[in-house]
N, C-alpha and C positions, 0 to 999 in steps of 0.2 A: 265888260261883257257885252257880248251882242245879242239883242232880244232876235226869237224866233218872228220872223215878220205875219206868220200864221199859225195856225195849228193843225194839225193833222184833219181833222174833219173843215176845215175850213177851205183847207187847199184838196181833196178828194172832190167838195164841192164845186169848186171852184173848175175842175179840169175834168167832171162830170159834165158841166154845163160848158164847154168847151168857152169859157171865162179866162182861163189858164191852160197854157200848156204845158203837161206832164213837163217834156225836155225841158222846156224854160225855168221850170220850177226844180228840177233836178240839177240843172248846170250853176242854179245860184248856190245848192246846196254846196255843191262840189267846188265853186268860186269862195263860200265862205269858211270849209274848209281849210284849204289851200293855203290862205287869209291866217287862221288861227289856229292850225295846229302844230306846225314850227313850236308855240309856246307852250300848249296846252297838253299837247301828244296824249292825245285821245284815242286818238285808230294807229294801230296794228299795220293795216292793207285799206288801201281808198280803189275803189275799183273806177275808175272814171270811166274807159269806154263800154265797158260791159252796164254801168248804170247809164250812162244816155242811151244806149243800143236799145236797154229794156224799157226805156222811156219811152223811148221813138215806137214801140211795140202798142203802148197803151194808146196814146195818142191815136195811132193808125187802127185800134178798135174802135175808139171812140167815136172816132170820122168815119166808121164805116168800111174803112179800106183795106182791113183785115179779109184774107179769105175763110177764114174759120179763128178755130182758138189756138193761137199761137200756143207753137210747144218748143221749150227751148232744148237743142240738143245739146253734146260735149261739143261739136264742129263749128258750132256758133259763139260760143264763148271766145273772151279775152281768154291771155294766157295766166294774168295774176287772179283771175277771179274763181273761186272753190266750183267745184264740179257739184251737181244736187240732181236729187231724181226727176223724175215726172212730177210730182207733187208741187213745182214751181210753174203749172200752168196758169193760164187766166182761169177764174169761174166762167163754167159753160152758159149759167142763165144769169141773167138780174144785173143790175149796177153793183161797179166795183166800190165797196166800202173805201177804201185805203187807194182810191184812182192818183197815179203820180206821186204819192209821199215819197218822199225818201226817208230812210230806215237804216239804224246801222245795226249791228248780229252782233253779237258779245262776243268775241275773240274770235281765230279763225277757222274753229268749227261750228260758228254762228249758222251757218247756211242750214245745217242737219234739220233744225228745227223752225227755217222762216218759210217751207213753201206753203201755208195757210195765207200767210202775209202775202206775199208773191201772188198767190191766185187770186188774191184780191185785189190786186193792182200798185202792191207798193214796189216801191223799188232799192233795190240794198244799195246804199252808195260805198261800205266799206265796212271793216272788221274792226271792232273797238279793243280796246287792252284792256290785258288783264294781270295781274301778278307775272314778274317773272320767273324765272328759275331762282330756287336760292331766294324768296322775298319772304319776311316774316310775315307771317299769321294773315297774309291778304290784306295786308292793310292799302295797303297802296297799287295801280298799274304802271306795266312799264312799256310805252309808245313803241313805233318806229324811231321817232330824233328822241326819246330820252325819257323821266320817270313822268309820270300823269300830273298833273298841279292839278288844283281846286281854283275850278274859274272865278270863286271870289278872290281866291288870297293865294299866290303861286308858291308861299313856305307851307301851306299845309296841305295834305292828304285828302282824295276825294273821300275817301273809304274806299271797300272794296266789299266783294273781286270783280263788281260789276261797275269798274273805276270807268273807263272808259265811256260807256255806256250814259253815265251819269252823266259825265262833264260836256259828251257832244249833246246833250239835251238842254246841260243847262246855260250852255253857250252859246245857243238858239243854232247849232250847226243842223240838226235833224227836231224832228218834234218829236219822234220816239222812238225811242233802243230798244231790244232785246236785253235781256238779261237772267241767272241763272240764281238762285239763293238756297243756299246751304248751310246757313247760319245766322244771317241778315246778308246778304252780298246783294240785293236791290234795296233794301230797306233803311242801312246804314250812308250808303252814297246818295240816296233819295234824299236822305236828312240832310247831308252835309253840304248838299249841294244844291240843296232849294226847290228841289222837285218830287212830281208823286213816285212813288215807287209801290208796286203791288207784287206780292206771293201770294201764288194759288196754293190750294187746300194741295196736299198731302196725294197724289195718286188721280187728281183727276187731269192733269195733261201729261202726256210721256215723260221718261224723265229714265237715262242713262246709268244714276247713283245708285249701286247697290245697296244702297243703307238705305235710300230711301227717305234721306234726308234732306237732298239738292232740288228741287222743285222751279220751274221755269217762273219768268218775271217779266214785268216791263216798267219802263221806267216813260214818263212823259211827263209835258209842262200843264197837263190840266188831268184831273180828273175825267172829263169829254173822252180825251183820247185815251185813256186806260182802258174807260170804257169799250169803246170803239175796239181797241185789241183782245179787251176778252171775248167780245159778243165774234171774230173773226175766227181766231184760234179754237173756241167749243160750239159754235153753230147758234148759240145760246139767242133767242129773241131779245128787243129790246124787253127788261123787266117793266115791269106793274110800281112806280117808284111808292116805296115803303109807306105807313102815317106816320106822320113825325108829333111830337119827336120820341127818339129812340132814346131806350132806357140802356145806361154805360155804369159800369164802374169805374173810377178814376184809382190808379193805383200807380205809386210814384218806382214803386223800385220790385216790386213783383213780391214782396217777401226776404229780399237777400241782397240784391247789387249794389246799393251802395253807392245811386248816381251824383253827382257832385250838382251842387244846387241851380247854376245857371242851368242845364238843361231842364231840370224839373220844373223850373219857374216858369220858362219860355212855355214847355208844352202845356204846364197848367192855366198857364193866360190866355193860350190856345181852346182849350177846354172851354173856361168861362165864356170866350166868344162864341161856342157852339151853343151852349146853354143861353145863351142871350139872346141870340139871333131864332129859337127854338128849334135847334136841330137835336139834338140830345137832352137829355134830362140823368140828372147824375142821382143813384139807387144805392145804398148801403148792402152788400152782399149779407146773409143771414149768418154766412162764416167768413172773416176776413180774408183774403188771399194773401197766402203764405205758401207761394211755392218751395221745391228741394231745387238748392243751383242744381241746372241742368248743365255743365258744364261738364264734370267727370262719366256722367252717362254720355253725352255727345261725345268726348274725346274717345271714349272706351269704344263706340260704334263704330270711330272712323279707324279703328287700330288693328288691324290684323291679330287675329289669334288672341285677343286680350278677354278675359273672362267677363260677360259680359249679365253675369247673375244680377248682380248691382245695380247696371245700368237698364234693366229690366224693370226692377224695383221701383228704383225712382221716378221713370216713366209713366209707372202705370201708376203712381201714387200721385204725382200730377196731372197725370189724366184725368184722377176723380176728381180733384179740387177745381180743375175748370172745366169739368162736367156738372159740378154743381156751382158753379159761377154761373155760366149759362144759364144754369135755371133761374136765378136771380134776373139777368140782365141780357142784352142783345148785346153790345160788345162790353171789350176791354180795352180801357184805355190807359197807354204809359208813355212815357218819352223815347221816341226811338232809337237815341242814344245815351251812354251814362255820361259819357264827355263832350265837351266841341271838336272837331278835329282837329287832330293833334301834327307835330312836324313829319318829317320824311324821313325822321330816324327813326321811327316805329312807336306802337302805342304806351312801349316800357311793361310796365307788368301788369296793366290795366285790360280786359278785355272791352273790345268795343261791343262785342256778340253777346254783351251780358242780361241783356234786355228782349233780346230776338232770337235767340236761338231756341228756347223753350220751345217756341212754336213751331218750329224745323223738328222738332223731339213729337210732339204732338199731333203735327199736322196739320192745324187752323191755317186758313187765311189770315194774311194781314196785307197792311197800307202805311205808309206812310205820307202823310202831309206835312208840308210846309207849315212852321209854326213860329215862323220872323227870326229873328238877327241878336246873336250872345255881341257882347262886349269889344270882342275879336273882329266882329264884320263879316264871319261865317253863318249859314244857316243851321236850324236846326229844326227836329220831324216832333211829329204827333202819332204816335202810333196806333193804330186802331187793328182789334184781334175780333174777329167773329166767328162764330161756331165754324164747324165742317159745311163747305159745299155752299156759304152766305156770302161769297164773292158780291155779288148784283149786292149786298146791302153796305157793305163796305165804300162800293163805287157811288151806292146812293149817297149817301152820307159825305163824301166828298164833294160829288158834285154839288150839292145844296151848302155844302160850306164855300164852294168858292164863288157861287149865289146870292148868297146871303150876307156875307162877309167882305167888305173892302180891304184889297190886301194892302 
């Protein structure tokens, strides 16, 4: 693998202070591309001259040599690059947060959703994969040359459906994806592929899914830069970072999953290092958490016409249980998957969503971190759940683990 030579707010800095040039730092993006993804088949669509074009655009603000705020029309695009509103202007005041990153959009309706990103100065270098037609259960994407590998180990599976996404992050191709989660689909490839992955709460950024389930993501190599894309995407100030440490419960399998011990072990050594470093402090809930699998309500919501009594029920019966967990505790903590990642003939009858999806049913926030290396020489996540709308303490808490913590 190839480490990312910066990270998103490093290189923003960097070509903020005309230190770096956008172009420069964009064409290595697209040189290390080019480079690694023959193997990796990570993007879909690499838009090369349409991202130097918008490079050249930042730059040429930064210098000054802008006559106003550029707006890009259809007449000025490439032809392989997706068409997008207005919404992909520069910001009219202030420095650009995200000046020159490049960024890839989760599949290639990514565009819909990056022009917050865009107005802030990043730049889309390409379209990341996603599941193809015919793939089971999203476990895996499938490139332009062929199906996604896992930049640790090319027989196994990044996860999915935000496969793509994952592996250009963690390939150091980009410092941070877009990504879409409906189940776990940034949370699961976060894990297995050694980087943060964040879903937002439940209804506070746009979101396509009629159920109401699928919730936008991003996936990146630091907590910083997660950061950095929430505080873009909702206007949000930097927060006030929390007192630490923060009271969690540790809980290995929710009540029902069933995870198989190396993951549990990895995240819970994970755990002890937050507790040591004093980022957390682990609380005994007054009632154990014992969720209902959320599994048959989730299938029943995404199924047309299927009676949906039940999955009501058990919704709202674990709604109360980590309603009154909260009361207990500021987060929830589990392993973000029940497995390591498995081969490219699919998970067999194992769900990988079995740990993550609840909170797609719910609506909490969640994160995943990095939580070292199973047996395999794959990574695996630490999952952190906090109430509705506690994004900013989620981020806190990573960022003071990757602080705190030598990785």
């Amino acid at each position: 693998m190839t480490a990312a030579p910066l990270s998103a707010g490093e290189i923003a800095a960097g070509v903020r202070a005309r230190e770096l040039r956008a172009v420069d730092v964009v064409a290595a993006a697209l040189e290390r591309i080019d480079r690694a993804d023959p193997e990796l088949c990570a993007f879909v669509e690499v838009w090369h001259e349409e991202a130097l074009r918008r490079a050249g655009e930042v730059d040429a603000l930064l210098d000054g040599r802008s006559g106003g705020v550029p707006r890009t029309s259809d007449a000025d695009r490439s032809e392989d690059a997706p068409r997008t509103s207005g919404a992909d202007n520069f910001m009219e005041a202030g420095p650009l947060p995200l000046a020159g990153v490049p960024i890839a959009v989760k599949g290639r309706n990514g565009m819909r959703a990056a022009g917050p990103l865009v107005a802030a100065g990043a730049v889309v270098v390409g379209a990341t994969s996603v599941p193809g037609p015919g793939t089971e259960w999203q476990t895996w994407g499938l490139g332009a040359r062929g199906r996604t590998v896992n930049p640790w180990r090319a027989d196994r599976t990044p996860g999915g459906s935000s496969a793509g996404s994952a592996v250009a992050v963690a390939a150091g191709l980009v410092p941070l994806a877009t990504g879409s989660d409906g189940a776990g689909s940034v949370r699961i490839p976060a894990a297995w592929c050694g980087v943060v992955g964040l879903k937002a709460t439940a209804g506070r950024l746009p979101s396509a899914d009629r159920t109401g389930l699928a919730v936008p993501g991003v996936l990146t190599r630091s907590a910083s830069d997660a950061a950095r894309w929430w505080q873009v995407v909702t206007g949000e100030p930097k927060p006030v970072p929390p007192p630490l440490p923060i009271t969690a419960v540790w809980s290995p399998d929710l009540g029902f999953a069933g995870p198989d011990p190396e993951p549990v072990a990895l995240a819970r050594a994970a755990v002890e290092r937050l507790v040591a470093a004093g980022v957390v402090r682990l609380v005994r809930p007054r009632v154990p958490l014992r969720l209902t699998d959320p599994g048959p309500a989730w299938l029943a919501l995404r199924a047309p016409g299927a009676d949906l009594a039940g999955a009501h029920r058990d919704r709202a019966e674990n709604d109360r249980r980590l309603a009154g967990l909260f009361e207990d505790a500021e987060l929830l903590l589990t392993p973000t998957a029940p497995t390591a990642p498995h081969g490219h003939e699919g998970p067999g009858d194992r769900y990988s969503t079995s740990l993550t999806w609840a909170f797609n049913l719910s609506g909490h926030p969640a994160l995943s971190l990095p939580a070292g290396f199973g047996e395999d020489g794959c990574p695996a996540g630490l999952h952190l759940v906090a109430p509705h709308g506690r994004e900013a303490l989620l981020l806190a808490v990573a960022r003071e683990a990757e602080a705190r913590i030598e990785s």
